[in-house]
C-alpha positions in Angstrom: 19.3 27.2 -14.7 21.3 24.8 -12.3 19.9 20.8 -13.0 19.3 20.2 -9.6 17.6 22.8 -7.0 17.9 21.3 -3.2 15.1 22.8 -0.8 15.7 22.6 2.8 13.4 22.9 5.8 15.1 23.6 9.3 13.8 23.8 12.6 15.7 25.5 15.7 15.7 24.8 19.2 17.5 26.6 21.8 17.9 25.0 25.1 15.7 21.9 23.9 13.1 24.4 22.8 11.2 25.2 19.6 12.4 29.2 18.3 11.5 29.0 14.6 10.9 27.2 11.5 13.1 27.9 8.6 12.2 27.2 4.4 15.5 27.5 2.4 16.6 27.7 -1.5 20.0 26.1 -0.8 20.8 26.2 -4.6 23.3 28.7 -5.7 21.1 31.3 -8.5 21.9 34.2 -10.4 19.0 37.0 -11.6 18.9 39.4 -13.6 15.6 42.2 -14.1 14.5 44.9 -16.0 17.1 45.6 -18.8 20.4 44.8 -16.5 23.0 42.7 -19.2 24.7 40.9 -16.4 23.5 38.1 -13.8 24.0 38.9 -10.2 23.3 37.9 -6.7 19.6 38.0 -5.8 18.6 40.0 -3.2 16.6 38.1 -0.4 13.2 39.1 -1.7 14.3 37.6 -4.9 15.4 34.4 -3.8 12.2 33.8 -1.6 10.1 34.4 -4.8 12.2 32.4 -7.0 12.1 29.8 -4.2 8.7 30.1 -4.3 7.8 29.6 -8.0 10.0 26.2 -8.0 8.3 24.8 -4.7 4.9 25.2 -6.3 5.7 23.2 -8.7 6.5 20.3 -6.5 4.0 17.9 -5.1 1.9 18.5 -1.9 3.4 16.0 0.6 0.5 14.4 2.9 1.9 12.1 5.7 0.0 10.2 7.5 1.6 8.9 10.5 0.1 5.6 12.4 -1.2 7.0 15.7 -4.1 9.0 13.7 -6.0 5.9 12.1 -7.1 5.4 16.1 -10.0 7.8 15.7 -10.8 10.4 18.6 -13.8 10.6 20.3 -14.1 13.9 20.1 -11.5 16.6 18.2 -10.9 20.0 19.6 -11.6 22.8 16.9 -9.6 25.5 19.6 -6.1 25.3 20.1 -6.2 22.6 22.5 -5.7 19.2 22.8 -2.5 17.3 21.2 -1.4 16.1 17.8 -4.1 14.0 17.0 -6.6 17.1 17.9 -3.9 19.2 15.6 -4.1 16.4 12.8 -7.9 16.0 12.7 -8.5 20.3 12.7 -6.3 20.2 9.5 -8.4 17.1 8.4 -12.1 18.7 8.8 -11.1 22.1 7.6 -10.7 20.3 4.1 -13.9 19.0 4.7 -15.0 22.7 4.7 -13.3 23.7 2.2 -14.4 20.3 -0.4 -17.6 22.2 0.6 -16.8 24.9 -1.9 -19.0 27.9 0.4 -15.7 29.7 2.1 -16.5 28.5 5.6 -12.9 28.1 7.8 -13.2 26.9 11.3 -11.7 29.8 12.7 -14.0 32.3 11.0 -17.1 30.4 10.8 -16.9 28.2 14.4 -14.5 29.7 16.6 -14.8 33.1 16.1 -18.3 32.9 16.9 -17.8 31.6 20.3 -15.3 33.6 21.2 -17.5 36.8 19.9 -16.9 39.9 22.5 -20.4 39.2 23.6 -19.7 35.4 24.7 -16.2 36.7 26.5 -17.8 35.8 30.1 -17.7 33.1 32.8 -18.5 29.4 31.9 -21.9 29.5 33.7 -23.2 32.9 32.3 -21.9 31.6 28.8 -24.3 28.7 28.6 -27.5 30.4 28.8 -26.2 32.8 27.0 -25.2 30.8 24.2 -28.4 28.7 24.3 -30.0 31.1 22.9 -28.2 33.1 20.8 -28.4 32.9 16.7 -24.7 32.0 16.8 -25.4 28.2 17.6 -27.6 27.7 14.7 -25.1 29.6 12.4 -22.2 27.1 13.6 -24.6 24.3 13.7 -25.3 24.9 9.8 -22.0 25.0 8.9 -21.2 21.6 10.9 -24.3 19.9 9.2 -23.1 20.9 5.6 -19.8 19.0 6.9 -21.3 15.9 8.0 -23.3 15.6 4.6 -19.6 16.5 2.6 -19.0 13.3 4.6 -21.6 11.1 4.1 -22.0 11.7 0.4 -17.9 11.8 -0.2 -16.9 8.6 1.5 -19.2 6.7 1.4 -19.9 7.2 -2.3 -16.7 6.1 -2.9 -16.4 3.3 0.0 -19.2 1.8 -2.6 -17.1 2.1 -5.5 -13.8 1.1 -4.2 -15.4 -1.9 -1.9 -18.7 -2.7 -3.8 -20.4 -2.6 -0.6 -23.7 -0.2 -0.9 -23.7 2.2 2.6 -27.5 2.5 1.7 -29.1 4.1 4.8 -26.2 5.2 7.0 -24.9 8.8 7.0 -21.8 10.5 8.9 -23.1 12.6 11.4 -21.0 15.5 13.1 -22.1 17.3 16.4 -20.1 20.1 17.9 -20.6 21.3 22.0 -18.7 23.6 23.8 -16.2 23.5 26.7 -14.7 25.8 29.8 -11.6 27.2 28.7 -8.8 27.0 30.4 -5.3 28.6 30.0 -1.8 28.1 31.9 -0.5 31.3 33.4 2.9 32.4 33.8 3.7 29.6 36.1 2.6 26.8 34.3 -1.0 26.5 36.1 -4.5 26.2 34.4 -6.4 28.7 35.2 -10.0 29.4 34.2 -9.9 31.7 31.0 -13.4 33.5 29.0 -12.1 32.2 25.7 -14.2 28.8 25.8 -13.3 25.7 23.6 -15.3 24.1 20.8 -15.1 20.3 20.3 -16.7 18.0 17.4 -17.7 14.4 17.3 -18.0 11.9 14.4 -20.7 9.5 14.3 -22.1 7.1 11.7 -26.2 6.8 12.2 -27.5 3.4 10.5 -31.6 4.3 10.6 -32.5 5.5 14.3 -29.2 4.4 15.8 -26.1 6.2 16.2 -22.8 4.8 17.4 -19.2 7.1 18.1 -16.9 6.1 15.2 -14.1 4.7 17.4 -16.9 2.3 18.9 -16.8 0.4 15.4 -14.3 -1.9 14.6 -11.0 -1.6 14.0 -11.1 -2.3 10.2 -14.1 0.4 9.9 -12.1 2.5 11.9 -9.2 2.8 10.0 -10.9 2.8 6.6 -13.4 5.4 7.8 -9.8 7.6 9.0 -8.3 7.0 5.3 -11.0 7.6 3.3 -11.4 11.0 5.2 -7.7 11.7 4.7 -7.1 10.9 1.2 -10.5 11.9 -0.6 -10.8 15.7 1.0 -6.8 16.3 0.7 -6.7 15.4 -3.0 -9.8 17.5 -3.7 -8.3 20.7 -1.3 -6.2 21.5 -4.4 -7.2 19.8 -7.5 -4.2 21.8 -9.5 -1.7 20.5 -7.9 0.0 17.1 -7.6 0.0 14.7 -4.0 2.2 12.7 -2.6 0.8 10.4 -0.2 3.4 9.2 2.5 2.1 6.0 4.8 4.2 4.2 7.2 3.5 0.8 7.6 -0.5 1.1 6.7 -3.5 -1.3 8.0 0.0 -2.9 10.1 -2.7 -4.3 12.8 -5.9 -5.6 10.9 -6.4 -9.0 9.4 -5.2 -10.0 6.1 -8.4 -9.1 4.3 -8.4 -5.9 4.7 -4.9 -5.2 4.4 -6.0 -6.8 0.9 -8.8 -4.6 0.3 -6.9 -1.6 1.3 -3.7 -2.0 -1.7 -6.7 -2.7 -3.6 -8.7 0.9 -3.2 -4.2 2.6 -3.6 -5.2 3.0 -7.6 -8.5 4.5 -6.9 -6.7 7.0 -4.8 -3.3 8.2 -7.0 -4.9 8.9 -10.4 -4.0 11.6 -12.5 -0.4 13.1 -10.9 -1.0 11.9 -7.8 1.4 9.4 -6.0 1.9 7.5 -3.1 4.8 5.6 -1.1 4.0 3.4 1.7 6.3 1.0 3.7 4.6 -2.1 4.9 6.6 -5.6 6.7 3.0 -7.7 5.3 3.5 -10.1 2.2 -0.4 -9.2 2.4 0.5 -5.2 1.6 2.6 -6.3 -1.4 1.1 -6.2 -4.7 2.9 -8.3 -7.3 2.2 -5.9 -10.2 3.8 -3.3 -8.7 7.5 -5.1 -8.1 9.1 -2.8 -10.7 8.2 0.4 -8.5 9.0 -1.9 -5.4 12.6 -1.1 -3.1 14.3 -2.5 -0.5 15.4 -0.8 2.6 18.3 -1.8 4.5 21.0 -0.9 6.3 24.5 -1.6 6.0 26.1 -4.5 5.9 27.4 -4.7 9.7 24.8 -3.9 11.2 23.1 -6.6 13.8 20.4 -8.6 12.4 19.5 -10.9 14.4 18.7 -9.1 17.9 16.0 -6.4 18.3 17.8 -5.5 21.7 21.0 -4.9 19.6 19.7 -2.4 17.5 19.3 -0.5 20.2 22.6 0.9 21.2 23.6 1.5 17.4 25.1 5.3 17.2 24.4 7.4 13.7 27.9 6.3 12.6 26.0 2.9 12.0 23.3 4.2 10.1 23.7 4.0 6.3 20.0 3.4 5.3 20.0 2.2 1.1 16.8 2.4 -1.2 17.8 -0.7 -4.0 15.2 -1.3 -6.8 14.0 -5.2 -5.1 15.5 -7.4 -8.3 18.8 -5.7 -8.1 19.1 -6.6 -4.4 17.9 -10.0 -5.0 20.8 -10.1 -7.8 23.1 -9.1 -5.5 22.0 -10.2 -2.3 20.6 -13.7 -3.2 21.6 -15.0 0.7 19.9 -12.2 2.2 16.0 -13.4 1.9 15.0 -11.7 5.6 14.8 -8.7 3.6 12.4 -9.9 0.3 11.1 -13.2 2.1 7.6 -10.9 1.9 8.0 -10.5 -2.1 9.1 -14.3 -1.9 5.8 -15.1 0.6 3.4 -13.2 -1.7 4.6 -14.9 -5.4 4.2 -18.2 -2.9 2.1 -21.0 -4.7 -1.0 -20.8 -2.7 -3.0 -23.6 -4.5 -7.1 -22.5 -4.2 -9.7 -24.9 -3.3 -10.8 -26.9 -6.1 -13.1 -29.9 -6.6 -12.1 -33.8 -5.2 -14.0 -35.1 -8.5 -12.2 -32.5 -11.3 -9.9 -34.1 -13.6 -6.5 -32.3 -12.2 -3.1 -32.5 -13.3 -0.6 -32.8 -10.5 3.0 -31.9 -11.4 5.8 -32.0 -9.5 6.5 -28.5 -8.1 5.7 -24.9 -8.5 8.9 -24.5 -11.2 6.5 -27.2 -13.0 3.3 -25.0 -12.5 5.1 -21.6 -13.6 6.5 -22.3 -16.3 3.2 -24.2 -17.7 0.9 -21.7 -17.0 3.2 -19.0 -18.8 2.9 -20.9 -21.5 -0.9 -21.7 -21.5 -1.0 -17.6 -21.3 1.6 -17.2 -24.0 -0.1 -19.6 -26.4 -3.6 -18.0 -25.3 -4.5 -22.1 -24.5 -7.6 -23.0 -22.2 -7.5 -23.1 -18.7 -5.7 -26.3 -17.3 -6.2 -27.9 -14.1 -2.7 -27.6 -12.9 -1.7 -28.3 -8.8 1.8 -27.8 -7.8 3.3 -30.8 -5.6 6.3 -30.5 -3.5 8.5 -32.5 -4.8 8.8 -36.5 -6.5 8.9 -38.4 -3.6 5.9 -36.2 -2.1 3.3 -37.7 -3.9 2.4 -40.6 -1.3 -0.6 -39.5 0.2 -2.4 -38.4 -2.7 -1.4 -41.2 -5.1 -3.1 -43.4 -2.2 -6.3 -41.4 -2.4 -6.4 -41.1 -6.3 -6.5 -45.4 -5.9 -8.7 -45.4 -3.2 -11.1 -43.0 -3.9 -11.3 -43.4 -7.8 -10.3 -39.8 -8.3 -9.3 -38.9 -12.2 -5.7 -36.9 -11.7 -2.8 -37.3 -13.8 0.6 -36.8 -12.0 3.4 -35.9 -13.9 6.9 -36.3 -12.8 10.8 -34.9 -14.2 12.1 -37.6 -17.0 15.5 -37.7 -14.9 16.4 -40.9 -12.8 14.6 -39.6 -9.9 11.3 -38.9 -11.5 11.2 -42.4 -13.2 12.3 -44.3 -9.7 9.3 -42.8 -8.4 7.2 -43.6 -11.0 8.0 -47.4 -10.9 7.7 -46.5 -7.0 4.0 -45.1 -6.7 3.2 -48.1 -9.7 4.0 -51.1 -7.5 3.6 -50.1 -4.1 -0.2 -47.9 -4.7 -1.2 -49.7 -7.8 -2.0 -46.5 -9.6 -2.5 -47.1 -13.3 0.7 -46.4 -15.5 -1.1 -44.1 -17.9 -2.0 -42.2 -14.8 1.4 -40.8 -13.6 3.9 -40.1 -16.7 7.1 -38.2 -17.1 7.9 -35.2 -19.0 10.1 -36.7 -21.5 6.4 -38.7 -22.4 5.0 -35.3 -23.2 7.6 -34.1 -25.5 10.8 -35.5 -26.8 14.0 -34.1 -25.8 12.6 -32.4 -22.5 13.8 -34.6 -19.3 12.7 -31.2 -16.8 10.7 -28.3 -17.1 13.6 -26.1 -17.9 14.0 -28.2 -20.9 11.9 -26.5 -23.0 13.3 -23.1 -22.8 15.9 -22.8 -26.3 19.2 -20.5 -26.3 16.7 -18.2 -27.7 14.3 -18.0 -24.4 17.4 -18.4 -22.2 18.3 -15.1 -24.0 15.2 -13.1 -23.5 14.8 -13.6 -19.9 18.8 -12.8 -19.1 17.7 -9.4 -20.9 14.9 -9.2 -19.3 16.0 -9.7 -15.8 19.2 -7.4 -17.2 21.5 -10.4 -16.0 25.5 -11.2 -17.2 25.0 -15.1 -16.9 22.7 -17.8 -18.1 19.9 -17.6 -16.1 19.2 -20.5 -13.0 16.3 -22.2 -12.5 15.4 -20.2 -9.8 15.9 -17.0 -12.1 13.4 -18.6 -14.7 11.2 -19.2 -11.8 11.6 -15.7 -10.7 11.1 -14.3 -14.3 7.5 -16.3 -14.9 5.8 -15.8 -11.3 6.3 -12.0 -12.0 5.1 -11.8 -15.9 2.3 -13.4 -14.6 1.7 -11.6 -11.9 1.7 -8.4 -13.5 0.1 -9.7 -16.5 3.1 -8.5 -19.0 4.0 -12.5 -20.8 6.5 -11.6 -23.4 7.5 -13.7 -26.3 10.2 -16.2 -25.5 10.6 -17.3 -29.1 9.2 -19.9 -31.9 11.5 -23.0 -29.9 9.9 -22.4 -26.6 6.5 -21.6 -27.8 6.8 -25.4 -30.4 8.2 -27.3 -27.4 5.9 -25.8 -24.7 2.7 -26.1 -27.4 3.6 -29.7 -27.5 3.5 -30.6 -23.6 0.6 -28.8 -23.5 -1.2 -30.3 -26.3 -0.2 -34.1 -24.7 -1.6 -32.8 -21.6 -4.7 -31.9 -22.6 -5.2 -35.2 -24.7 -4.0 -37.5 -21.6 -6.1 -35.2 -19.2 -9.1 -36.4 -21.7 
């Protein structure tokens, strides 16, 4: 058995049109059967089974591409219509088939309008039609659909979204159309074979509105839901792989949020899924270890949408790197991970004016602190990141003037003491009111101060770095243990130097 089996999919063309699709085992094999002693060649029957065997072990790949989340008005069930109508047919026959009764649309819909009987003009085939027993057949078979629907996605639009869909239902409604076929020449011509078409609705009581007529968020969930739920259930034996390109690209941030959120909900079990995405609102900090960066090679332009252009294929040399190994070696490069960067972004939340609240100088500051309050399992401080020592102007001045209770805390370097004799004679702010770090624990002048050889060495092995790490490493190191909720043990220094500044906190926050 060779380590590595390569599959390959071709499609060829002759004079810039489709001839055939072709499903290769590229991998060299030998076989032997029966009670034959020595391998040999397989013969071609023998190398499409043994092809087979391996690909059905492989996951079923599901790509979604962008243009179908702008949901049809109507979907053709005939062969008619373009890709979308070709998407969508695949789409509602594993609606059918989540049904579990054997219905397909060709046997169960098409067939039946396309019947020997209903082979006549467009205007005899309506009254004919009207009243015939196949209507009510197809029409039973396009009701069980729309309550697959209703009960599938929204059941689990409540679960993911905790909104209750108490009252609405997915309706589906099929009609009929003339058929129409292109002769010889390339002209439509009226044909007997007539064409079935289906609609989505959603009915809220006595209303009913066209799916595409709702918003674009509802859209596009209602579209996802429908793709992911009835493909995963088509086959439960067998593993997915879900491929998006650039999901939820064009609705607010909200739901861009809500949709990463429902991802887990999605790929339990075996089940995966890849998606590309430009939004720091797409990117999930917990996930950075499964997160890679794509880029191209080093010469490539840029800077100039227009210059990317005219690039040939010798230009092309796309690269998949693991995101902290490009930042490692690619620390200038930040048009790539500003995103990542964007997302692990202090965002500091609303909090209340009359709160006691403990101001520190920047978000290194706030990091580091707040690993160590979850480290030491200590109670929730009221820590807001400032932008810097000589930032503090404008809210020293309200803390004075208002009578607020914060407690600013600046480095114990020259700077940070300059500014604290600073904000003390020109605001008047109390001295026991804005205090260094070196006043919280001896020995520690900045934050990075109370990291020991011993913590320096756990995160250069954890970050799987040659050099001491930088303050922006340490940085780095705390906003993603916290973010995926993963705080390791820095050693008994760190954890007696960082107890201490938290322990003076607390007491001068009192």
């Amino acid at each position: 058995m060779p380590q590595e089996l390569v599959f390959e999919r071709q499609q060829e063309f002759k004079n810039g049109d489709f001839v055939a699709n072709f499903f290769s085992l590229r991998t060299p094999i030998s076989v032997k059967t029966g009670k034959q002693k020595n391998w040999r060649e397989p013969t071609l029957e023998e190398r499409m089974a043994v092809r087979d065997a391996f690909y059905g072990q492989t996951p079923d790949i599901a790509y979604f591409p962008t243009f179908v989340f702008d949901f049809p008005k109507s979907i053709y069930l005939t062969d008619k219509g373009g890709k979308v109508d070709k998407f969508y047919r695949t789409v509602f026959q594993d609606i059918l088939d989540y049904d579990g009764q054997g219905h397909t649309i060709q046997d169960n819909i098409v067939r039946r309008v396309r019947e020997k009987d209903m082979l006549v003009p467009w205007t005899s085939f309506l009254s004919l039609f009207g009243s015939h027993d196949a209507k009510g057949k197809i029409q039973h078979v396009i009701d069980r659909a729309g309550a697959v629907v209703t009960k599938v996605v929204f059941g689990r639009w409540n679960e993911i979204f905790g909104e209750s869909a108490q009252g609405k239902e997915v309706t589906i409604s099929f009609d009929t159309e003339e058929g129409f076929k292109k002769d010889a020449s390339g002209t439509l011509v009226k044909t007997n074979e007539h064409d079935v078409l289906i609609k989505f609705q959603i009915k809220d009581g006595t209303r009913r509105f066209d799916v595409n007529d709702r918003s674009l968020g509802f859209r596009w969930f209602f579209a996802f839901m429908l793709f992911t739920q009835f493909r995963v259930a088509r086959d439960s034996s067998r593993a997915m792989l879900f491929l998006f390109d650039e999901p939820a690209s064009n609705l607010h941030a909200a739901a861009q949020q809500k949709l990463i959120d429902s991802f887990p909900e999605i790929v339990k079990g075996e089940h995966t899924l890849i998606y590309t995405t430009h939004s720091h609102y797409m990117i999930e900090p917990r996930w950075l270890e499964q997160t890679f960066i794509v880029t191209n090679r080093s010469d490539t332009p840029l800077d100039s949408v227009l210059a990317g252009v005219s690039l040939d294929d010798e230009s092309l040399d796309i690269k998949a790197s693991r995101y902290r190994a490009f930042i490692d070696l690619h620390p200038n490069k930040t048009s790539y991970f500003q995103p990542i960067l964007d997302r692990l972004e202090v965002t500091p939340s609303r909090f209340d004016m009359k709160q006691n609240s403990i101001v520190l100088e920047g978000k290194s500051d706030y990091y580091v602190l707040r690993y160590a309050k979850r480290l030491l399992s200590k109670k929730e401080l009221p820590l807001v990141p400032g932008l810097g020592a000589g930032t503090f102007g404008a809210l020293v001045a309200l803390h004075v003037g208002w009578n607020l209770k914060f407690l600013f805390v600046l480095d114990g370097d020259k700077q940070g003491k300059d500014e604290k004799k600073r904000y003390e004679a020109e605001y008047g702010i109390p001295s026991d009111q804005i205090i260094t770090i070196d006043e919280l624990t001896a020995g520690v002048k900045v934050i990075e101060d109370l990291f020991d050889a011993e913590a320096l060495d756990v995160i250069k092995n954890q970050l799987v770095i040659k050099d001491k790490p930088k303050k922006s490493q340490i940085l780095r190191f705390c906003q993603e243990r916290l973010a995926s909720d993963n705080v390791v043990p820095l050693g008994k220094g760190f954890e007696k130097a960082a107890g201490s500044a938290l322990k003076s906190l607390e007491a001068k926050l009192g």
